[in-house]
N, C-alpha and C positions, 0 to 999 in steps of 0.2 A: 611283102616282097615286090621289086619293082618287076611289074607284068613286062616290059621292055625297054630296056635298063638303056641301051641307043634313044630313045625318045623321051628321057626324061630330063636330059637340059634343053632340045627344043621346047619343050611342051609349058615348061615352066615359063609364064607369067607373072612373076611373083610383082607385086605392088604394096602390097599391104605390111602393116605392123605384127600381125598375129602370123599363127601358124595356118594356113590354108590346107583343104582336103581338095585333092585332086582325081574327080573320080576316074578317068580314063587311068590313070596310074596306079588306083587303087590305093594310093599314099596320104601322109599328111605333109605340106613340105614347108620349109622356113629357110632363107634364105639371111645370110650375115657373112661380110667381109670378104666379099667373092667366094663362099662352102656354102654348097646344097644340104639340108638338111633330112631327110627322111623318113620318117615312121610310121610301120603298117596299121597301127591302133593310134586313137589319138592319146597323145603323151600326157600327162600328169600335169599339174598345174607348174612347177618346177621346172618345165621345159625350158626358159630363158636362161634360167641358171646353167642348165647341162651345157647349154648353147656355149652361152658365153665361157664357161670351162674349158670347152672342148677348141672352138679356135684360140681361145689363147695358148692352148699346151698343141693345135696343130700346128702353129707358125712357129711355137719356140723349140719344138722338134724336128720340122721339115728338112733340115741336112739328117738327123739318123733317118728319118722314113727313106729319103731318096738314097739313103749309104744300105739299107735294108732290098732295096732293089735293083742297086747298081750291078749288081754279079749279072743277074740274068737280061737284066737292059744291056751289058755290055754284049753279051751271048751277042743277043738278037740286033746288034745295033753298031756294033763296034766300037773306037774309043770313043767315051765319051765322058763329061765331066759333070760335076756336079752343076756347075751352071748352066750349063747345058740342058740337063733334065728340067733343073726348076723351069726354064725358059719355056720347053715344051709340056709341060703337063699338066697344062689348064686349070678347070676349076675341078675344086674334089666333091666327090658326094660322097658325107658319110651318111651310111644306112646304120643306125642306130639300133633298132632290132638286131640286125645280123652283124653287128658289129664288125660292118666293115667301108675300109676308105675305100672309094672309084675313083678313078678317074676316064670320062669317060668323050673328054673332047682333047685329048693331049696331040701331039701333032709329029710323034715318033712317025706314025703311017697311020691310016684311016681304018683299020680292020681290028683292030687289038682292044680292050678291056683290060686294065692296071686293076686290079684289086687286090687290096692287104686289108688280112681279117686283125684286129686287133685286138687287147682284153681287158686293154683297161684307159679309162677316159684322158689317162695322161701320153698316150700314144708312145709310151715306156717297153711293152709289154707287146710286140708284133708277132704275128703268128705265120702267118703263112701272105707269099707272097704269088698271084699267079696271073697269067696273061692269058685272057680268053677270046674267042674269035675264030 
């Protein structure tokens, strides 16, 4: 679990080909196609595979994810569009463990935490969507 989940797209240096252990973060983290990566144990050898699953079914569902948050983004935020959202919502972090997307540098306002848990690596399957802060 990210010990503090605001520090961990500063914190990332990522450079390398492999998956890197982060110990102030307590994480493993991998970095691919602008998505943070993250796992509290290190991952299985398999890991590139998940990897590469996973942004290709994040990019080719990013209109349902941001139509799965639109309700209460508009709540909080007024009208707003879909283009709009993708514009502001930075890079994602999927926590793999906890199966869930972050976003956690988006540029709604500075206080908020975007997270949706989801349950299946095709990002088909969203579960709960909630704003923390």
């Amino acid at each position: 679990m990210v010990l503090n989940r605001l520090d961990l797209v500063e914190s990332i240096d990522y450079k390398g080909e492999d998956m890197e252990f982060y110990e102030d973060l307590g994480q493993y983290v991998y970095e691919k196609k602008n998505i943070i990566f993250a796992w509290d144990e290190e991952p299985q050898e398999d890991y590139l595979e998940i990897i590469n699953g996973l942004v290709d079914n994040y990019y080719s569902h990013l209109d349902e994810i941001i139509a799965f948050m639109m309700p209460e983004l508009r709540e909080m935020y007024g009208e707003i569009n879909l283009d709009d959202v993708q514009d502001k919502l930075g890079k994602p972090v999927i926590d793999y463990n906890l199966r869930q997307l972050l976003y956690l540098e988006h540029t709604f306002d500075y206080e908020h935490i975007f997270t949706i848990e989801f349950a299946d690596d095709k990002f088909e399957d969203l579960k709960y969507f909630s704003v923390d802060g």
